[in-house]
C-alpha angles and dihedrals in degrees: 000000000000093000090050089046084046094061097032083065094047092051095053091049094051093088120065103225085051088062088049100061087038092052084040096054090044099050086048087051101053093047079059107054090037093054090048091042095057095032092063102044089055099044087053090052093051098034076056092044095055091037093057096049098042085054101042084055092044089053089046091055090037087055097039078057093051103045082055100044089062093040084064095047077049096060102037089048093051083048081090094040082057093045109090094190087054091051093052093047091064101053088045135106111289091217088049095114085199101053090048097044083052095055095049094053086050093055093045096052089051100055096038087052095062126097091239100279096110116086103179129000105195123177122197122191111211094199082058098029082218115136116200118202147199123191137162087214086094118063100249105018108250125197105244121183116195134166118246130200129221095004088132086061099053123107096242093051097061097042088053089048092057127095094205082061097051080249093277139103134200112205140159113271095309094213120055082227094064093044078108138027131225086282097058095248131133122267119234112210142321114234115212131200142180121227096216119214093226100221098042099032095227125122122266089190150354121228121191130184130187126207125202121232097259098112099038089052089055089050095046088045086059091046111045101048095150136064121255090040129135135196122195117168117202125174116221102287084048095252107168113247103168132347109190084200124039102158088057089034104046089123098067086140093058095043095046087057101050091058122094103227092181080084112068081213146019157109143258145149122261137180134218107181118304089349118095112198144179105233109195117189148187127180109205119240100229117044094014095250113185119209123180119177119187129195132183115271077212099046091044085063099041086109108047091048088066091053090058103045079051094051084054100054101044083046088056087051091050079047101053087047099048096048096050082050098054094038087061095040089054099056091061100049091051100045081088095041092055086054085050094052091049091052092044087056093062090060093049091061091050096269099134087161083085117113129163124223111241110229116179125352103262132118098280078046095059090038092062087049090059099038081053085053101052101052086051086060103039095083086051088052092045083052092040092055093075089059083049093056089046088048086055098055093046095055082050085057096046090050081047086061106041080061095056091059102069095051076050092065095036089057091045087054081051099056089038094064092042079059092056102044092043073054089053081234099143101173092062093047084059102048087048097050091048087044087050101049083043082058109045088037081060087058112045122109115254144070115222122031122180115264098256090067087040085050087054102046082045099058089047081057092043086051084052092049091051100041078058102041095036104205095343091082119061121168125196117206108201111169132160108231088232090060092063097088097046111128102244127179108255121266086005091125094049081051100061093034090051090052096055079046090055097036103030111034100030092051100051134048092215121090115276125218113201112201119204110192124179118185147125132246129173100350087312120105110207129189107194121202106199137163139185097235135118093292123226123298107261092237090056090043091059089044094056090044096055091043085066098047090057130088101192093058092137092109096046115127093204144037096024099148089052091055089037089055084047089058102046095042082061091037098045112018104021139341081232106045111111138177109241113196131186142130126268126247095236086055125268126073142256137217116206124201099197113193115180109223128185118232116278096027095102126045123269 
């Protein structure tokens, strides 16, 4: 199948106008793509903008709710605390018909007075151990006083008893029996508070009162106005107060977790499974209400998912056009090329007698001109190709020559010296002769000697350099007999000496030793160039250092013949042979040329 579909592609493109209409669809595809793509990335950002900051608003307002809700409870709760017959009756006597009657008629009135968003008003008096209650469970609702065990034990109790706590509590319904009022609707939360004996600082009494979940439910319909949405409510010691959906949020212990309280407010994204969300929260700043709304990382771009499937099919319509368009454009364009190729088939086969006729002044007009043009010149090409032959030869005769001049110079340098010695001038025969085997070492074919010819040609260029610095230049040849037959890169030993040269002696006024040491050491043979100059500035070290390290060192401004002898020492010696440079403890530098060698490959 993939071979068919193969040369069904090939023969499409064969014709040009073919590969228009392909190069045109893909250009247009790609715009496409590229415009959805970025479309949608950047509806999503600002569908998620606009999200974040219109929640963030909405949890402000909730909590603002909230915080005055309880302060209401608040209020209505501290209206017996405010009541000194109230307060009489409770720490009257129990059998007193009067107190109790008293107390009855209190609670009443509270919960009468409501708008309906108290479900059940209970007091419990610790010194009787009696609790007195109030619910609209019963039609009608009927006092009931009951006697209670262990409510002094409970958690609530404790935490309204405190004064660090403002001797209140705020907790889920307290009794399994009040989880629902008469309408069959969730309760909210039961506020508790402690009735303080001033003096002694212990409760008289304990008034709760629990609240139905109308108010709540107004505040969560104004809230979650889009599907995919979540609610969940949590005090400050995350305590759950409402999920509006358990069966997506069964994990409130891991989101709570995730989420960074230090911030009174924020954002992230969180995962539950295979869901990713984007959880915004607000903690109040009275009562330490804690909101969290989630909301469908999928559902929040809904939206901009339809955009862009829109975006793709108004593209593929754009597409469609367009291509019907080019395919009959291009039809047009290549009716003259076909005669061109035609034409252009007849000189292929040696028929330079061939010429178009030129019809218009467009682009396919000027190319027959020059199609005409370049017939009429083919023949003077075919005549011109024997000059080119002879010009050829010529050039073979000029690059003969180039190579006679050195052995030129070379002879001259030998006449020179005969001169000398005939003179009876040594010293010059010397210098000449040095200056002669440097020059005909330079020549020679090869690229790479063994170190006992590169020592020689060395210590001619180390004559040279004397004869030139006089006593201020000294050079030490220390070299092990077994060394003499490594494979070194020519010229590689006058390199390094030239450079302490360059970067020792004609930097300092004091005399300069150059030590040339040869010698193996753990299957590695070395040959050190070192000197007792200045060194070499840190900055540059580290510059030379790097430089050696680089394979791309084409565009370096400095220390090209040290990388150039890097490169030839892997290209020509071994492919892990290196140059190693630093500067010596006792002050100067040293250069190190480093050859692995395998046992038995040097002398003893």
């Amino acid at each position: 199948m993939e071979r068919f579909l193969l040369n069904l592609f090939r023969r499409y493109t064969r014709k040009l106008g073919n590969k228009l209409g392909l190069a045109f669809s893909l250009i247009v595809c790609v715009l496409i793509l590229v415009l959805a793509t970025v479309s949608y990335y950047r509806t999503t950002w600002i569908i998620k903008d606009n999200y974040i900051s219109n929640t963030a608003k909405e949890l402000e307002h909730m909590n603002e709710g909230l915080d005055n809700y309880v302060a209401q409870i608040d209020a209505l709760s501290l209206s017996f605390r405010r009541d000194d017959n109230f307060m009489g009756a409770l720490m009257g006597d129990e059998e007193d018909f009067s107190s109790r009657l008293y107390i009855e008629n209190q609670l009443r009135n509270l919960f009468f007075s409501s708008s309906g968003d108290i479900a059940a008003v209970s007091l419990f008096i610790p010194r009787t151990g009696a609790e007195y209650s109030l619910s609209r469970l019963m039609d009608p609702p009927k006092l009931e006083v009951g006697y209670p065990k262990q409510i002094t034990s409970n958690s609530w109790y404790k935490e309204a008893s405190s004064r660090a706590n403002r001797f209140r509590s705020i907790q889920p319904p307290l009794q399994s029996s009040w989880a629902y009022n008469i309408e069959n609707k969730p309760l909210f939360f039961t506020f508790h508070r402690a009735l303080i004996n001033i003096p002694s600082q212990r409760p008289l009494g304990m008034v709760s009162i629990t609240l139905n979940s109308t108010y709540r439910d107004k505040m969560i319909n104004d809230v979650l106005e889009q599907n995919g949405e979540m609610l969940a409510i949590f005090d400050r010691n995350n305590t759950s107060f409402y999920n509006s959906n358990t069966k997506m949020l069964s994990n409130e212990a891991g989101l709570l977790g995730a989420i960074d309280w230090a911030k009174p407010e924020g954002y992230l994204s969180w995962s539950s499974g295979k869901e990713n969300f984007l959880v915004t929260y607000a903690v109040s700043p009275d009562d330490g209400w804690k909101l969290v709304k989630l909301i469908s990382t999928r559902a929040l771009n809904e939206r901009a998912q339809n955009t862009r499937n829109l975006e793709f099919v108004i593209g593929l319509v754009f597409l469609l056009i367009g291509t019907l368009l080019v395919t009959l454009v291009t039809k047009a364009i290549t009716k003259p090329l076909k005669q061109l190729s035609k034409q252009m088939e007849k000189v292929g086969g040696a028929n330079f007698d061939v010429m178009i006729e030129v019809n218009g002044n467009d682009e396919i007009a000027y190319l027959s001109k020059k199609f005409n043009t370049m017939v009429a010149k083919i023949n003077d090409l075919i005549n011109e190709e024997y000059k080119a032959k002879l010009g050829e030869k010529t050039a073979r005769m000029k690059a003969l020559e180039a190579q006679i001049n050195p052995h030129f110079l070379y002879n001259a340098l030998q006449t020179i010296s005969t001169e000398a010695l005939v003179h009876r001038v040594d010293h010059i025969d010397r210098m000449v002769q040095a200056l002669a085997y440097i020059l005909r070492y330079s020549i020679r074919t090869g690229d790479h000697v063994n170190l006992a010819q590169e020592m020689n040609n060395a210590e001619s260029y180390v004559m040279l350099q004397q004869a030139r610095y006089g006593e201020r230049l000294s050079v030490r040849i220390e070299l092990e007999e077994r060394m003499l037959g490594v494979p070194i890169p020519k010229m590689a030993v006058q390199l390094l000496v030239e450079n302490s040269i360059k970067h020792a002696l004609e930097q300092t006024l004091d005399p300069v030793l150059i030590r040339v040491r040869g010698y193996c050491s753990d299957e590695r043979a070395i040959i050190e160039v070192s000197d007792n100059g200045p060194g070499i500035p840190e900055a540059r070290l580290r510059e030379l250092q790097q430089l050696l390290l680089k394979e791309n060192w084409m565009s370096e401004q400095g220390g090209i013949g040290l990388k150039n002898l890097s490169e030839r020492l892997k290209l020509l010696i071994h492919s892990d042979a290196r140059l190693e440079i630093r500067n010596l403890p006792e002050g100067g530098a040293s250069v190190q040329i480093i050859i692995p060698v395998k046992a038995g490959e040097i002398g003893p």
